[in-house]
VOLO-792883 format. One record per residue: x, y, z of N, C-alpha, C, O in turn; chain; residue in one letter; residue number from 1. Coordinates in steps of 0.2 Angstrom, whole numbers. Example, Ala and Ser with C-alpha at 12.3 -4.5 7.8 and 13.67 -1.06 7.14 Angstrom:
- n_east  n_north  n_up  ca_east  ca_north  ca_up  c_east  c_north  c_up  o_east  o_north  o_up  cadena  residuo  num
- 66  -28  39  62  -22  39  66  -16  39  71  -17  42  A  A  1
- 64  -11  35  68  -5  36  64  0  39  67  6  40  A  S  2
END
This chain:
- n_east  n_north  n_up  ca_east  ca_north  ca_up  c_east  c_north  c_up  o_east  o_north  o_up  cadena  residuo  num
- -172  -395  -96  -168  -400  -99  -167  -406  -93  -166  -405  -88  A  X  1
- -169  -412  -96  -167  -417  -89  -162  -420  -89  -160  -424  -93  A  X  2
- -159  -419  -86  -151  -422  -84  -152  -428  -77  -157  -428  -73  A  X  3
- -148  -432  -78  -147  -437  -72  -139  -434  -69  -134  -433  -72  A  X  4
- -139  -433  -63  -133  -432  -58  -133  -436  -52  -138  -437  -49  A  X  5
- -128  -438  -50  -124  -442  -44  -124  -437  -39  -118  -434  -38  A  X  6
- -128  -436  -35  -126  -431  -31  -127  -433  -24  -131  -437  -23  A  X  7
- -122  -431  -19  -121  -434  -12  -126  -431  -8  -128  -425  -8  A  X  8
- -128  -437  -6  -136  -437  -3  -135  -433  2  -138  -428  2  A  X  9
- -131  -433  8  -131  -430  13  -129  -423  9  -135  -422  6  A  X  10
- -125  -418  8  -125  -410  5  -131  -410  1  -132  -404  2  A  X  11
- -135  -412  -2  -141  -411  -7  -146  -411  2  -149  -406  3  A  X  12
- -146  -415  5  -152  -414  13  -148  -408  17  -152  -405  21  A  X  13
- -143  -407  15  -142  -398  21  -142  -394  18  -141  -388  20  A  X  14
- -142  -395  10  -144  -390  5  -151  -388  5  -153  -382  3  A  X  15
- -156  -394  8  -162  -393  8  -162  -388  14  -165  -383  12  A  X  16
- -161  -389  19  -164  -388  27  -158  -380  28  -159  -376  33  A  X  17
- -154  -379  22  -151  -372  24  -157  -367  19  -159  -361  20  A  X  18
- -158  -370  12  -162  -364  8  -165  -364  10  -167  -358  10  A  X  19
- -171  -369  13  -178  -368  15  -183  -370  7  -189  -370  8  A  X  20
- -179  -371  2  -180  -375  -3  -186  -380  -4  -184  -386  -2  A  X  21
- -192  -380  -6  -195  -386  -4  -194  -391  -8  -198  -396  -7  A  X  22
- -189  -392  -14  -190  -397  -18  -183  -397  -19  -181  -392  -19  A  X  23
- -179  -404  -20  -170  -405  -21  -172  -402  -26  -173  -396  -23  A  X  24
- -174  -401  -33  -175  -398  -39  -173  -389  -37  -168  -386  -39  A  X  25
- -176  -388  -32  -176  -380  -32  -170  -378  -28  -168  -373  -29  A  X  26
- -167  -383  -23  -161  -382  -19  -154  -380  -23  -150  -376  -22  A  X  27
- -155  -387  -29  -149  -388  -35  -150  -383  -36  -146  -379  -34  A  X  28
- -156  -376  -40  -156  -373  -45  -155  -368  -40  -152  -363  -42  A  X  29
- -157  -367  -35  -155  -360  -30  -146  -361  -30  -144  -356  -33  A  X  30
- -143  -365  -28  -138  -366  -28  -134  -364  -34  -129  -361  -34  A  X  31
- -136  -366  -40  -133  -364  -46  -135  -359  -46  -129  -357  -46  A  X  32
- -137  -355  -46  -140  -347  -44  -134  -345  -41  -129  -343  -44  A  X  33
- -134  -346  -36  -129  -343  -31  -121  -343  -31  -117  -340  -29  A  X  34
- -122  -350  -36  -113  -351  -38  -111  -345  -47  -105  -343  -48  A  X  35
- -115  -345  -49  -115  -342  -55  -115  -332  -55  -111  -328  -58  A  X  36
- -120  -332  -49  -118  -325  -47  -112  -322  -42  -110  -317  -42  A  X  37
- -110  -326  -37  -102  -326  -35  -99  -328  -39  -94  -324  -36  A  X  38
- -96  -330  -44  -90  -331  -50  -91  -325  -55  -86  -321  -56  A  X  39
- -99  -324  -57  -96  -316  -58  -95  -310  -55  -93  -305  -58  A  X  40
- -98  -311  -48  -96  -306  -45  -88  -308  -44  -86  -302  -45  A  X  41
- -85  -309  -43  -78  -310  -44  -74  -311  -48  -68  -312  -46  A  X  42
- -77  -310  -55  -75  -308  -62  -75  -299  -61  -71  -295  -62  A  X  43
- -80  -298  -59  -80  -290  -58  -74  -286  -54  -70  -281  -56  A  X  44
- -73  -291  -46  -70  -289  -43  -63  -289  -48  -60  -283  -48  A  X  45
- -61  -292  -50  -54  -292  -53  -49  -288  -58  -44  -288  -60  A  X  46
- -59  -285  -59  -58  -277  -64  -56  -271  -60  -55  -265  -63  A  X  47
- -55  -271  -55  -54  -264  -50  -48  -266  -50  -45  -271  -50  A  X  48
- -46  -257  -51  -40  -256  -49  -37  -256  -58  -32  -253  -59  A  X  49
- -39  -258  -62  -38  -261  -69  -40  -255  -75  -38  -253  -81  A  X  50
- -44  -254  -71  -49  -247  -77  -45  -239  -76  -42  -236  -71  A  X  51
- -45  -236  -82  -42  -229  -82  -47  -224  -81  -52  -224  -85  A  X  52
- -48  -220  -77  -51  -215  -77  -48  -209  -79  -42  -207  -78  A  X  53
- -53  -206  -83  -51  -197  -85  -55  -194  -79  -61  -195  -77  A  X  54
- -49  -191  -74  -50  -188  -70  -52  -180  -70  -53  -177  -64  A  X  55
- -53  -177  -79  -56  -172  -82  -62  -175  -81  -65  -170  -79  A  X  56
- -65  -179  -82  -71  -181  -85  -77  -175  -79  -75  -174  -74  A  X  57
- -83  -172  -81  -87  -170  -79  -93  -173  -79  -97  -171  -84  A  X  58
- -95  -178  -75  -104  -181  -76  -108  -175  -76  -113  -175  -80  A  X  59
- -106  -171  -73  -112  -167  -70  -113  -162  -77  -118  -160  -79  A  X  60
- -108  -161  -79  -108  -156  -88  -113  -162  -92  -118  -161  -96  A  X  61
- -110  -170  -90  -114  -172  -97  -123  -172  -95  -126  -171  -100  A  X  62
- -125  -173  -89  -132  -174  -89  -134  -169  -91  -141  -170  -91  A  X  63
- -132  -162  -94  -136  -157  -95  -138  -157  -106  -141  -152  -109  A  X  64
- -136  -161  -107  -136  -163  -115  -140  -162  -117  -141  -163  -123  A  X  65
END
């Protein structure tokens, strides 16, 4: 999909020179990568502590099914 964005020419060049990135294309998209799996990992994070455990529960009885 081709989009036009305004992006700050300097963070787009140490976006470059930190990924190792050869193309601004691959830096943006590395970067959307990396924003999209930290927000869900922090979506996860915010389920602990929230979940109920059956503290009967036996995994080891169920693998035998």
């Amino acid at each position: 999909m081709a989009t036009n964005l305004a992006l700050d020419p300097g963070l787009l060049d140490r976006a470059l020179v930190v990924s190792g990135a050869p193309t601004k294309k691959a830096a943006v998209t590395m970067a959307l990568e990396e924003f999209v799996a930290r927000r869900e990992q922090a979506a996860l994070a915010e389920l602990a502590g929230s979940l109920e455990w059956d503290d009967g529960f036996d995994y080891k009885a169920e693998r035998s099914r």
